[in-house]
N, C-alpha and C positions, 0 to 999 in steps of 0.2 A: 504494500500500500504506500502511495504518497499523502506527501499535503505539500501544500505549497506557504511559504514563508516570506511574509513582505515588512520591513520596517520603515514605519511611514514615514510624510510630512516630506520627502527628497522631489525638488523641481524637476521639471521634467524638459528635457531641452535638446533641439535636431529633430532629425524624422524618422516614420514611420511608416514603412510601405505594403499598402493594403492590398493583402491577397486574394483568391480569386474567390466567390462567394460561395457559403456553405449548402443556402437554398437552391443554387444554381446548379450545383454541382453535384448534390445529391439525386438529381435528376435526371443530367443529363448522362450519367453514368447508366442505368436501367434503359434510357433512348437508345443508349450507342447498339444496343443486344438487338435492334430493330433491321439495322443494317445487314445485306445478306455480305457485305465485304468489310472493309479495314474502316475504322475510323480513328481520327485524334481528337481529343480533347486537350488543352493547352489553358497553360494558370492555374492549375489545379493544386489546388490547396492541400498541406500535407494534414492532415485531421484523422480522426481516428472513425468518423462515419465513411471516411473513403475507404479508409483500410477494409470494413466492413464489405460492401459493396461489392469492392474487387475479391474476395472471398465468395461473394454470392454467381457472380459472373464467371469467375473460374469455375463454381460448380456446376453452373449450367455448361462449362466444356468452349468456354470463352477464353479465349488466349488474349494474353496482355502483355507491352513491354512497357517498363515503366523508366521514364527519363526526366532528371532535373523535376521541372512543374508538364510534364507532359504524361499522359496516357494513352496507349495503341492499343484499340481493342478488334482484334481480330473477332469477326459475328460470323464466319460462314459454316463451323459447325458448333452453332449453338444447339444444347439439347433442351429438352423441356422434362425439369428434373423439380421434384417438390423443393419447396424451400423452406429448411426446419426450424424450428423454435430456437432454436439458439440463434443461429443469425438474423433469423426478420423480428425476432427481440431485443436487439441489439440499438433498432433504431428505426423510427416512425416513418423513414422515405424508403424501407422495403416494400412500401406498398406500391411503387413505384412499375416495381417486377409483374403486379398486378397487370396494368394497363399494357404493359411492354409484351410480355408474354400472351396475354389474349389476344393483343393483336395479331404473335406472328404465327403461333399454334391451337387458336381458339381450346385454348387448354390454358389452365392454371391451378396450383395446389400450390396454397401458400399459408403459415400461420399465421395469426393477429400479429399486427407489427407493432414495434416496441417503442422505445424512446424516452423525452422526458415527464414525466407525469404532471400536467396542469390542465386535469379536465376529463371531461369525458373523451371527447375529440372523437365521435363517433366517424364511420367513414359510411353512412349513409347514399350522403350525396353520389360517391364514386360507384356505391351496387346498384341504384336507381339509376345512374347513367348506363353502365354496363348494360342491363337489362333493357334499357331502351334498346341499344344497337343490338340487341337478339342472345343476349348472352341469359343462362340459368346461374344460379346460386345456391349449392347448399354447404350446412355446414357439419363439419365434424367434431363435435369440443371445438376447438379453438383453430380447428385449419379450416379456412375457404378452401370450398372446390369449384369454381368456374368455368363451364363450358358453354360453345358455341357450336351451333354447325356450321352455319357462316356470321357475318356481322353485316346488318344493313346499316346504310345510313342513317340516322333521324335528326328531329327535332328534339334538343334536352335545355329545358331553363333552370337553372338551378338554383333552388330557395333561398342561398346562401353563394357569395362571389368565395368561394373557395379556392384559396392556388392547390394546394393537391386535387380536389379533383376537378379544376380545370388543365393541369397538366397531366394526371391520368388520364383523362377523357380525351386528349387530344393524343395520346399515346397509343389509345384503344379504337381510334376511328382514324389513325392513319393510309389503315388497305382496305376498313370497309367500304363497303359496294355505295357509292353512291356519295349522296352530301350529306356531314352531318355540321349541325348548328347550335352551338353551345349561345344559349343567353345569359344574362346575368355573369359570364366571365369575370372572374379576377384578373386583373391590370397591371399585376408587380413585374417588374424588369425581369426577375426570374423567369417566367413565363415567356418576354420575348427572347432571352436567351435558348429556351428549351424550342421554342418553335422557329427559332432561323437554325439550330442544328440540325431536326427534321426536315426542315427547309432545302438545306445544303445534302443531304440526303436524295432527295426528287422529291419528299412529300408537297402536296398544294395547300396550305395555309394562309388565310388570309384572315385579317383581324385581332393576331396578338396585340396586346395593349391595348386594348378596347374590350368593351364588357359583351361583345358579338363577335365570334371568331369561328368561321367556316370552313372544313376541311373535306377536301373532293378527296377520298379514296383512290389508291395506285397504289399498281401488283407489285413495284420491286422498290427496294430503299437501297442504297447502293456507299458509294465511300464517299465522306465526309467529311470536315475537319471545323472547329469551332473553340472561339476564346473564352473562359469561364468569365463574366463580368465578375468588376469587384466588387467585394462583401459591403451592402450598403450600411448592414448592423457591425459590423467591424467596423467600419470606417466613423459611426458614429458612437462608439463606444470610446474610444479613441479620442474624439473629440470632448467626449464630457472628461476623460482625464486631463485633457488641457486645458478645461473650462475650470477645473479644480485645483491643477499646480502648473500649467505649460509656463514655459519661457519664450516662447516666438517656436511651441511645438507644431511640426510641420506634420498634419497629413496625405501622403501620395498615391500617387496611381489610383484616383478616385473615380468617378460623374460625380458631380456637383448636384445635377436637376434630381438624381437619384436621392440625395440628404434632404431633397425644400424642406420635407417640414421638422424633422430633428434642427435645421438650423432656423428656422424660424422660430422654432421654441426659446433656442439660445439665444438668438435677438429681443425677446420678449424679457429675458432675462438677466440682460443686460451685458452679455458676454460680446467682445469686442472678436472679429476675425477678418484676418485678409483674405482673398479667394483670386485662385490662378483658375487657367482652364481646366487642371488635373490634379489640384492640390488645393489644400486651406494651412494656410497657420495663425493657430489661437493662442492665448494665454490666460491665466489666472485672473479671476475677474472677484475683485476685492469688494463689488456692492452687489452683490448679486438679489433679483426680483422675484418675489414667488412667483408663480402662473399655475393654470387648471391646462392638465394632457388627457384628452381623451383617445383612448384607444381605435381606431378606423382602418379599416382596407385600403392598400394604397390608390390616390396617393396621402392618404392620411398619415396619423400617427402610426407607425407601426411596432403591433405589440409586445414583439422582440426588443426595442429600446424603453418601454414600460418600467422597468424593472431598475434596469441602469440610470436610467436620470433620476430615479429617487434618491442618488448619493446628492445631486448636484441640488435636487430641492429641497434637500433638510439643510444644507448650508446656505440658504436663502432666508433673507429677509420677511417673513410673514407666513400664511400658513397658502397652502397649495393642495391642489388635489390631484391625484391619476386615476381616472376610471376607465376602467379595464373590461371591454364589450366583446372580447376576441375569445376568452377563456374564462370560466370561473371556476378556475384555479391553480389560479397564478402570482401564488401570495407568499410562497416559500424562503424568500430574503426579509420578509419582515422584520419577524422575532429576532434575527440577529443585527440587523441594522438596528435596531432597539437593544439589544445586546450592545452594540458599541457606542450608543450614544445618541440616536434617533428619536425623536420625537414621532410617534407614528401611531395613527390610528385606522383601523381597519373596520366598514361597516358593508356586508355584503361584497360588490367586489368595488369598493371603493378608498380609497385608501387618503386619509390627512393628513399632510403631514406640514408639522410647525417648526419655524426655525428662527434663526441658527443652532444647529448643535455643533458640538465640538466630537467628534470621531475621536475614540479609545480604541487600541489594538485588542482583540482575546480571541479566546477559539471560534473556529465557524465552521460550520460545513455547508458547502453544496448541496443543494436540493436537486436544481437540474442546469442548463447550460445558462442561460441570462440568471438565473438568482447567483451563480457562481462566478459571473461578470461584474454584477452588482458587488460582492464581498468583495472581491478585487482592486476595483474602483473606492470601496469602501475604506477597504486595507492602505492604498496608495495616500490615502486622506488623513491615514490616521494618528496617534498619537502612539509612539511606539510600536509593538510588536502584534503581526497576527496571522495564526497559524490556518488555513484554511484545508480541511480535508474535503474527499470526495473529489477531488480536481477531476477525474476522468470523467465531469459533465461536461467542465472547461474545456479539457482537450480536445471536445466534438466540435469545438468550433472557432478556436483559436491557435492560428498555426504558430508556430516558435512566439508564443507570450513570454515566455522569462527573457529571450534574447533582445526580444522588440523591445521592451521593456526598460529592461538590465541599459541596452546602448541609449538608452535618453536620460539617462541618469537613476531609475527606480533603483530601490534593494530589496530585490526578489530573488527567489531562487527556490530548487525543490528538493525535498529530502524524503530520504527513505525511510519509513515506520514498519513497526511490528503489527 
């Protein structure tokens, strides 16, 4: 077991270069199996949900090489092989394999997928879509079994702008017969990264980034090659460490229009930042303003940064609120940010919080990947020492944290426990 160990209150100064995104990448990994030849994936982030992945892909008999931030994934003899409990528990975008494999074998046998726990997070939406395009469903304990005979096109709106399953859904009606039309779509950059991969592929996509996205069916997906965009939740997690100690901290290799609204929060709150084409640098912002964040689908707030800017609004000037409409139950950094020093109160999924408090270092553990952001963020803040366990929610989605860290001046580092 680790934890990881940060002794606060050290300015944070130079840059940081943002890797390729975790939401992106999780998906377009389970895409590449679509292809009947070679694809690459490029940026690709080192996390421990890819390691996963490439575990699931080699067991469907997916050949891979792996290079620097690159991935080769040979698809011409992919099998269609159940996928066990141990791996699609591992982590919530095995459902992914879902969508991928009905596509190419109208067959699939896969467990409930796993992840971090905040919510029900039913996947509803993704078997009501499936079933539109002609697909059955049953279940065994805890494995799906998914079959088709064939997959027609349809019409599917779905009750909720979901990115999994409007990227499952587009995974699963890439070679059905006809047109299908997803309404109510989810809009996050993720999404137009997954569908110009398919794109580059042969598939016919038309509509990513829009809440209507329509895809004509074809018989063959062929070789391909596509850059992971970068992590727009890294990149703004990042930023609230410079909103908390930067010294002219640079974040790089970003989109900008991908942060509007984490950075319009920051502006609300009085945090000062320059902005290049591909980069920001911020700093330490000594008055800082409460504000109310509400939780939204992009291009809203997005619920992944929820959790993290509660460091930056308990060191703010009055009381503030984050309500959280994406998950109810996504409250897991609480009790230790109250643990260190936090003023906070929680009513349903709403959360108060008053300020300034002053951050204390002590024990903490991970709940899941953003509460474990948030400690982090907390820790960097803090007063003294603080040990955080459970890192391997962290590591799901933050690539080289102690290095990135470590070279802008932090004092992090990991240790090994009994």
């Amino acid at each position: 077991m680790q934890r990881l160990v940060i002794q606060g209150g050290q300015k944070l100064s130079g840059t940081i270069k943002i890797n390729g995104a975790k939401n992106s990448v999780v998906a377009l990994l389970p895409a590449a199996i679509l292809s009947d030849e070679e694809t690459v994936i490029y940026n690709v982030p080192k996390i421990t949900d890819v390691d996963v992945l490439k575990q699931i892909i080699e067991l469907l008999n997916g050949k891979l090489v792996v290079e620097e931030d690159a991935i080769k994934i040979d698809s011409k003899n992919i099998q269609n092989t159940t996928i066990p409990e141990e791996l699609s528990n591992k982590l919530r975008a095995s459902y992914y394999f879902m969508g991928a494999l009905l596509s190419k074998f109208k067959h699939v046998e896969i467990y409930f997928p796993g992840g971090c726990n905040f919510g029900a997070r039913q996947i509803d939406y993704h078997l009501k879509g499936f079933e539109a395009l002609g697909a059955t469903i049953t279940m065994e304990g805890s494995k799906f079994i998914i079959d088709a005979k064939e997959l027609k096109g349809a019409e599917i709106a779905l009750d909720f702008p979901s990115v999994g399953a409007t990227i499952n859904l587009m995974l699963a009606s890439v070679k059905a017969e006809g047109q299908t039309t997803i309404y109510n779509a989810a809009k996050e950059p993720e999404i137009v990264n997954v569908a110009s991969f398919l794109s580059n592929m042969g598939a016919n996509i038309r509509g990513a980034g829009t809440s209507t996205i329509k895809i004509t069916g074809v018989k063959k997906l062929g070789r391909a090659m596509v850059d992971v965009i970068p992590d727009r939740i890294e990149a703004g997690t990042y930023l609230i460490a410079g909103a908390l100690l930067g010294e002219n901290l640079t974040i790089s290799n970003i989109i900008p229009e991908h942060l509007s609204s984490i950075l319009g929060k920051l502006r609300e709150m009085n945090v000062k930042y320059t902005q290049k084409v591909n980069e920001i640098t911020i700093s330490k912002c000594e008055n800082l303003k409460a504000t109310d964040i509400k939780t939204q689908v992009y291009p809203g707030y997005p619920t992944d940064l929820a959790q993290p800017i509660c460091v930056l609004l308990a060191k703010a000037n009055g009381t503030s609120h984050v309500i959280e409409t994406i998950y109810e139950k996504r409250m897991g950094h609480v009790k230790y940010l109250q643990q260190m020093g936090a003023n906070i109160e929680i009513e349903d999924n709403i959360e108060t919080i008053t300020g300034p408090c002053n951050f204390v270092g002590t024990n903490v553990e991970a709940s899941d990947l953003r509460a474990g952001a948030t400690l982090f963020l907390a820790a960097l803040a803090a007063e003294g020492e603080t040990s955080i366990t459970n890192i391997q929610f962290i590591l799901r989605g933050y690539e080289n944290l102690v290095n990135k860290l470590s070279n802008v001046g932090a004092n992090i580092h990991i240790e090994e426990i009994e």
